[in-house]
Biopython code that builds the backbone (N, CA, C, O; Angstrom):
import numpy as np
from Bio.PDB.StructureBuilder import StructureBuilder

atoms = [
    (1, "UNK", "N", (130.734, 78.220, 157.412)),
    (1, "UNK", "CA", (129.777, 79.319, 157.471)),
    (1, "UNK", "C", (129.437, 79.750, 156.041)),
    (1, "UNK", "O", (130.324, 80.317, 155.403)),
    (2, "UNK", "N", (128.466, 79.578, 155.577)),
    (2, "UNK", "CA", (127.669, 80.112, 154.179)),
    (2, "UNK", "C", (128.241, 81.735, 153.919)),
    (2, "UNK", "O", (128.734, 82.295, 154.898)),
    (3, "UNK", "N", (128.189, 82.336, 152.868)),
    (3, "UNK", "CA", (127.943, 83.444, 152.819)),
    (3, "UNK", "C", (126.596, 84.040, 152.769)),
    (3, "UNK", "O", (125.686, 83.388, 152.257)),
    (4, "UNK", "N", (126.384, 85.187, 153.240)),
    (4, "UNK", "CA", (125.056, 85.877, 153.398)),
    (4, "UNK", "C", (125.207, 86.345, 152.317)),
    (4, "UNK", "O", (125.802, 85.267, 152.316)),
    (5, "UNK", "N", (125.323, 86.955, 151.120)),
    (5, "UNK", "CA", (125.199, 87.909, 149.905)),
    (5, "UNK", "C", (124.896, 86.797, 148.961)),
    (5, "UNK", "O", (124.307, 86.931, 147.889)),
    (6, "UNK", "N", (125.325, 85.758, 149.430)),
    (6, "UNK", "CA", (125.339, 84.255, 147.801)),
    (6, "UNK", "C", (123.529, 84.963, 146.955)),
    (6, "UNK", "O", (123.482, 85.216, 145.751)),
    (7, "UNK", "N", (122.638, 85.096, 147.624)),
    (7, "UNK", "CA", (121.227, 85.336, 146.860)),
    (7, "UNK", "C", (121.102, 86.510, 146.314)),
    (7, "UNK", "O", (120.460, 86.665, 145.275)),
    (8, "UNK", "N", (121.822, 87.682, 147.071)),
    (8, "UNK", "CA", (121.639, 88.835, 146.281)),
    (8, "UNK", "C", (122.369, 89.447, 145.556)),
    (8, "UNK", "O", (122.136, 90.593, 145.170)),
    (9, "UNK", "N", (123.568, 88.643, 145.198)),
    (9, "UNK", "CA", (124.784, 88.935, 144.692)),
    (9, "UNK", "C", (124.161, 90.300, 143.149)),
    (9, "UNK", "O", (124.763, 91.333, 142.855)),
    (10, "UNK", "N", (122.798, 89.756, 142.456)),
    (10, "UNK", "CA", (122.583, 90.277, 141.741)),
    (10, "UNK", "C", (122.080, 92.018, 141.989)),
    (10, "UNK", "O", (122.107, 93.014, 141.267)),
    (11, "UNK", "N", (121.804, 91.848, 142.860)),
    (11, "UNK", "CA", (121.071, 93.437, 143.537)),
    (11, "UNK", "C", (122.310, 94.422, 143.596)),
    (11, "UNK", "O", (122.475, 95.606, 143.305)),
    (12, "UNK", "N", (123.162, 93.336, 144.137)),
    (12, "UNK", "CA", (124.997, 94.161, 144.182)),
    (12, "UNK", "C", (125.531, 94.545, 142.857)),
    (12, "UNK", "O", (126.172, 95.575, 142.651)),
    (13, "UNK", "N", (125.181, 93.515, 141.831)),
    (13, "UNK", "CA", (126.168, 94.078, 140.525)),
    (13, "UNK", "C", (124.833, 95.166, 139.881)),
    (13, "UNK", "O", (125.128, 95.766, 138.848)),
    (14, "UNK", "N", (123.699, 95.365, 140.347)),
    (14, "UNK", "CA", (122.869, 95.957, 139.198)),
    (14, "UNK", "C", (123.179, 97.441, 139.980)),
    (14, "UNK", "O", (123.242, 98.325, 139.126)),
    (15, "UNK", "N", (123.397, 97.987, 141.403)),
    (15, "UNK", "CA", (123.786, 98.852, 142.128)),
    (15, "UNK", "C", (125.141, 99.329, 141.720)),
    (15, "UNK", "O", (125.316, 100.548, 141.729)),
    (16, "UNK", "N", (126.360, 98.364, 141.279)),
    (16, "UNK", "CA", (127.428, 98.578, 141.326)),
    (16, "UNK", "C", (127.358, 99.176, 139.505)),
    (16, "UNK", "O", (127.943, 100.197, 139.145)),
    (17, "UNK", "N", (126.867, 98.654, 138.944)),
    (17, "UNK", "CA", (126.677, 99.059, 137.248)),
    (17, "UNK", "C", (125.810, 100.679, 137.110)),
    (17, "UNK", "O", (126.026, 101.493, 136.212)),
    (18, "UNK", "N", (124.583, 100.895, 138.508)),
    (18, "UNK", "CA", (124.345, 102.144, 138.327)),
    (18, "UNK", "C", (125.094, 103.141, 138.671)),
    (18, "UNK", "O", (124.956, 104.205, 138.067)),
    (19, "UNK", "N", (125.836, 103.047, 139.481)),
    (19, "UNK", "CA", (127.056, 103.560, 140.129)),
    (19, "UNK", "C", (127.966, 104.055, 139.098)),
    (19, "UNK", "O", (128.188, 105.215, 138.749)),
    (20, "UNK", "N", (128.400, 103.061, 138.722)),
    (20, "UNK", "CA", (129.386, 103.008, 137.743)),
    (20, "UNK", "C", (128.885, 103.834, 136.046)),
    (20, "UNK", "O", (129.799, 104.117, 135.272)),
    (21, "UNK", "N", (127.726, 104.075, 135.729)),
    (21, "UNK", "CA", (127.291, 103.907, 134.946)),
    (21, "UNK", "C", (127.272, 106.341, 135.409)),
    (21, "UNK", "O", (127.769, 107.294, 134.808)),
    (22, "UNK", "N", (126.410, 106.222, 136.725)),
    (22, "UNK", "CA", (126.893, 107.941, 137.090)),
    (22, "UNK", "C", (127.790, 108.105, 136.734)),
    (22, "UNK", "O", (127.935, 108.525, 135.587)),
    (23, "UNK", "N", (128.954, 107.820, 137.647)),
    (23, "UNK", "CA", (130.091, 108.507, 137.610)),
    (23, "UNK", "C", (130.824, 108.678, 135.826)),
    (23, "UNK", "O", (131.232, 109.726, 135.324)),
    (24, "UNK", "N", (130.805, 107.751, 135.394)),
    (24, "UNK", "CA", (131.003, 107.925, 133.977)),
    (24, "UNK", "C", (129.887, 109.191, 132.950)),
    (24, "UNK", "O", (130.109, 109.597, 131.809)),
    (25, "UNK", "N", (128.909, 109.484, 133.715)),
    (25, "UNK", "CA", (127.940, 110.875, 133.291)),
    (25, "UNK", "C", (128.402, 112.025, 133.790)),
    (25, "UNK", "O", (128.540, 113.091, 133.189)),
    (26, "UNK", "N", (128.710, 111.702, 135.257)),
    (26, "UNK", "CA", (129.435, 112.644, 135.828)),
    (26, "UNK", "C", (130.696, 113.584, 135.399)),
    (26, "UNK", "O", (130.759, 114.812, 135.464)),
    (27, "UNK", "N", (131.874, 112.486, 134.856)),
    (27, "UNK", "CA", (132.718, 112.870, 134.345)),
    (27, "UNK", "C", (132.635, 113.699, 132.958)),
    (27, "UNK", "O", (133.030, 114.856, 132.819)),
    (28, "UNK", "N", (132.091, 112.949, 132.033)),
    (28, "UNK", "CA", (131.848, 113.074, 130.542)),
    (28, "UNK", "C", (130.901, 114.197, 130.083)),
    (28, "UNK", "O", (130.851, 114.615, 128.926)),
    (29, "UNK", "N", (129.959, 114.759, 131.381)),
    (29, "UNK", "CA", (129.423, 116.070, 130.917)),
    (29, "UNK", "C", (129.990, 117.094, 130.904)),
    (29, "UNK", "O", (131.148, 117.144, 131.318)),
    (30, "UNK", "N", (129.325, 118.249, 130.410)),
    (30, "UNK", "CA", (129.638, 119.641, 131.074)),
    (30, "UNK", "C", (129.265, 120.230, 131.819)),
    (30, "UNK", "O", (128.103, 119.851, 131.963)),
    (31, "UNK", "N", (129.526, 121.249, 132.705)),
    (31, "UNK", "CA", (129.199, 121.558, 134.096)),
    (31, "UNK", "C", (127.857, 122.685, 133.405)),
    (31, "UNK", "O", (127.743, 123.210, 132.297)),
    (32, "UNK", "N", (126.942, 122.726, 134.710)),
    (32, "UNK", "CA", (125.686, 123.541, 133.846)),
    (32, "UNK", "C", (126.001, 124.527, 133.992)),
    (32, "UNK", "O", (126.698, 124.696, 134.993)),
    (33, "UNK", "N", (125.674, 125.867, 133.047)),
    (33, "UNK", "CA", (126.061, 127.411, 133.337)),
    (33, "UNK", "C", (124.871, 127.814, 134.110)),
    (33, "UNK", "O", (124.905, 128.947, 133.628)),
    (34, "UNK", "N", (123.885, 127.864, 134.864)),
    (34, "UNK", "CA", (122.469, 128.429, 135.837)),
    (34, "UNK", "C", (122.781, 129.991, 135.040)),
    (34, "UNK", "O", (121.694, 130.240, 134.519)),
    (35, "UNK", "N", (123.414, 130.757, 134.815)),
    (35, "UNK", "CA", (122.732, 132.036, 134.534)),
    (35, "UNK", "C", (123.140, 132.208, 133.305)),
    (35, "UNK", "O", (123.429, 133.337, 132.910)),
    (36, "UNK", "N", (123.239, 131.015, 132.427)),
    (36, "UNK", "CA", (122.861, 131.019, 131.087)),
    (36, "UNK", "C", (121.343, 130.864, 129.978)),
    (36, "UNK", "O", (121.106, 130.874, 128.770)),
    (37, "UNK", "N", (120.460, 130.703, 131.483)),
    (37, "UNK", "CA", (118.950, 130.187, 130.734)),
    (37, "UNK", "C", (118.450, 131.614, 130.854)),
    (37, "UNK", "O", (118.894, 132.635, 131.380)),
    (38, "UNK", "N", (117.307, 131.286, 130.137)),
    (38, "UNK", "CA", (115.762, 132.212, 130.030)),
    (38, "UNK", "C", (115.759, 132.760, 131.783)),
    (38, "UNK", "O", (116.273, 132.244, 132.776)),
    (39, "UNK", "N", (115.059, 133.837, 131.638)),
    (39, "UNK", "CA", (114.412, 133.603, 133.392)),
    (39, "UNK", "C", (113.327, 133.282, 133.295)),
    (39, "UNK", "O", (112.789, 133.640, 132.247)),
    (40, "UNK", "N", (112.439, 132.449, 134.317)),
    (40, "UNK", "CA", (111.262, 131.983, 134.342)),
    (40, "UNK", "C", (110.508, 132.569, 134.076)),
    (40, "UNK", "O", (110.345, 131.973, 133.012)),
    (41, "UNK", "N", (109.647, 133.435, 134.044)),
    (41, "UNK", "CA", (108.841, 133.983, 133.555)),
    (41, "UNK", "C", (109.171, 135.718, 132.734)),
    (41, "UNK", "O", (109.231, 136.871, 133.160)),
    (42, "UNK", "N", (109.293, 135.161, 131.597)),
    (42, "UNK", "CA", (109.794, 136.735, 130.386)),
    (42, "UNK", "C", (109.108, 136.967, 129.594)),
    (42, "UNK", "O", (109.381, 136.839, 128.400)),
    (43, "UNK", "N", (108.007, 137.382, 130.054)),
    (43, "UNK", "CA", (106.713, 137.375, 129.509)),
    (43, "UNK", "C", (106.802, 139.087, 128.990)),
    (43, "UNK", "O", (107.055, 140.095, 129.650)),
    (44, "UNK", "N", (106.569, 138.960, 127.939)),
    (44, "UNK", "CA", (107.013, 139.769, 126.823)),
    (44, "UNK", "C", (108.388, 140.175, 126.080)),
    (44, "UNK", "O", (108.556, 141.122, 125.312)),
    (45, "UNK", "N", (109.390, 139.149, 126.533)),
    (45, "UNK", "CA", (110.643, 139.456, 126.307)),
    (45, "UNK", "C", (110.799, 138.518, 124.942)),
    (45, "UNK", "O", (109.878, 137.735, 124.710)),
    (46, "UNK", "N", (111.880, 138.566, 124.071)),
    (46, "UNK", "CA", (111.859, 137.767, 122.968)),
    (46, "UNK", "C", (111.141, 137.550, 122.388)),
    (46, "UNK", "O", (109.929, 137.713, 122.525)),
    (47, "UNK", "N", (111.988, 136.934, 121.230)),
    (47, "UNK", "CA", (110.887, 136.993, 119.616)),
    (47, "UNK", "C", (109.482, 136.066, 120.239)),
    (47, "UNK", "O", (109.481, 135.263, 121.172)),
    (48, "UNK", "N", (108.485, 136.442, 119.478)),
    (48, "UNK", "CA", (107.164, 135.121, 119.928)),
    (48, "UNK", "C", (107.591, 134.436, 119.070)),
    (48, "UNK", "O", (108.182, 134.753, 118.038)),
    (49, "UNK", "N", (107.075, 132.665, 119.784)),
    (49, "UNK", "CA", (107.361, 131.686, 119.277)),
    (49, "UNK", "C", (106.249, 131.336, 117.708)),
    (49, "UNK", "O", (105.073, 131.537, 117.404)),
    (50, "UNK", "N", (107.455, 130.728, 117.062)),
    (50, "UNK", "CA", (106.874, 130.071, 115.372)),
    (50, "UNK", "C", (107.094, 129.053, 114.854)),
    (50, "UNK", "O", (107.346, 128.738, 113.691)),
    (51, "UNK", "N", (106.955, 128.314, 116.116)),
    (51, "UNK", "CA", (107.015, 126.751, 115.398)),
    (51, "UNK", "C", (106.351, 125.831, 117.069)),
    (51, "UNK", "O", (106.454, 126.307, 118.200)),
    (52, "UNK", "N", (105.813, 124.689, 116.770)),
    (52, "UNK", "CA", (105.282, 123.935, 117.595)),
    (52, "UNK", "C", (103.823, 124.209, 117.633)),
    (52, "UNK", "O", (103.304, 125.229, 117.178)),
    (53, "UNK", "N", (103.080, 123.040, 118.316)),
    (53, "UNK", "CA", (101.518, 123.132, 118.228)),
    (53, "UNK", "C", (100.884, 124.347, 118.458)),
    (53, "UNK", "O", (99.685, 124.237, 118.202)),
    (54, "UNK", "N", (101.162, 125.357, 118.799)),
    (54, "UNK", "CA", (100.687, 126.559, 118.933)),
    (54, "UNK", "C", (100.261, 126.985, 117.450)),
    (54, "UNK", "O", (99.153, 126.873, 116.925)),
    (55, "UNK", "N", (101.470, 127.516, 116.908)),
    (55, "UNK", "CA", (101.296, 127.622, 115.478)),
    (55, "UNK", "C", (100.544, 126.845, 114.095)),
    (55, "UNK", "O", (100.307, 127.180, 112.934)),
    (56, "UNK", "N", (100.326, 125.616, 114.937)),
    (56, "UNK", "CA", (99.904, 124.998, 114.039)),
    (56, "UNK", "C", (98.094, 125.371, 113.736)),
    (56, "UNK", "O", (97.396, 124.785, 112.908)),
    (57, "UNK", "N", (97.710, 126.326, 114.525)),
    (57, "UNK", "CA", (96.106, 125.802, 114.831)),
    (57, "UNK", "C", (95.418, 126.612, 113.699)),
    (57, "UNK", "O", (96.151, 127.474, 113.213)),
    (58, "UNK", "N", (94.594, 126.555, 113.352)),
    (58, "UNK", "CA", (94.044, 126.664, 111.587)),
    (58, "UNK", "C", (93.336, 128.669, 112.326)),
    (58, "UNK", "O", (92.854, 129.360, 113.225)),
    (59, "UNK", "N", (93.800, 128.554, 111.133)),
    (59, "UNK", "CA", (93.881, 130.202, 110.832)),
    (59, "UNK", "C", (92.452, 130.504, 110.549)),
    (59, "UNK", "O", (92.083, 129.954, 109.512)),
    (60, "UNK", "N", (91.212, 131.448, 111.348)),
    (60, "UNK", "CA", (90.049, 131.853, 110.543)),
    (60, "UNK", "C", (89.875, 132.904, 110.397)),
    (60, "UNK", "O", (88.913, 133.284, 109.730)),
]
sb = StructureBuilder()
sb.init_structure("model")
sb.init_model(0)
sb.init_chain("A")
sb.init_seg("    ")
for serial, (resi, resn, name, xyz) in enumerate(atoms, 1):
    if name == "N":
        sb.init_residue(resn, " ", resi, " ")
    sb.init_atom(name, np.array(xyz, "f"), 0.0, 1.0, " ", f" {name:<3s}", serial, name[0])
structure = sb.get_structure()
């Protein structure tokens, strides 16, 4: 009896390497803090921004 996987053997190791490839992200990060960000919309809160294309646009 043949094996059935002999053709896709490759689909298996490229699945088994993404796999493998998470869990090693998984481990090695840090857990996210959620009520450490901005809140979505803080519209007037904090310094205004001074740097990025905004700033860049010619002064008249």
């Amino acid at each position: 009896m043949p094996f059935p996987f002999k053709k896709s053997w490759p689909a298996w190791l490229l699945w088994a390497a993404l796999l493998a490839l998470l869990v090693l992200d998984w481990r090695g990060s840090t857990p996210h803090q959620r009520f450490a960000e901005p809140p979505p919309l803080a519209l007037g809160n904090g310094p205004a921004a001074d740097a990025g294309h905004c700033s860049l646009a010619p002064q008249k």
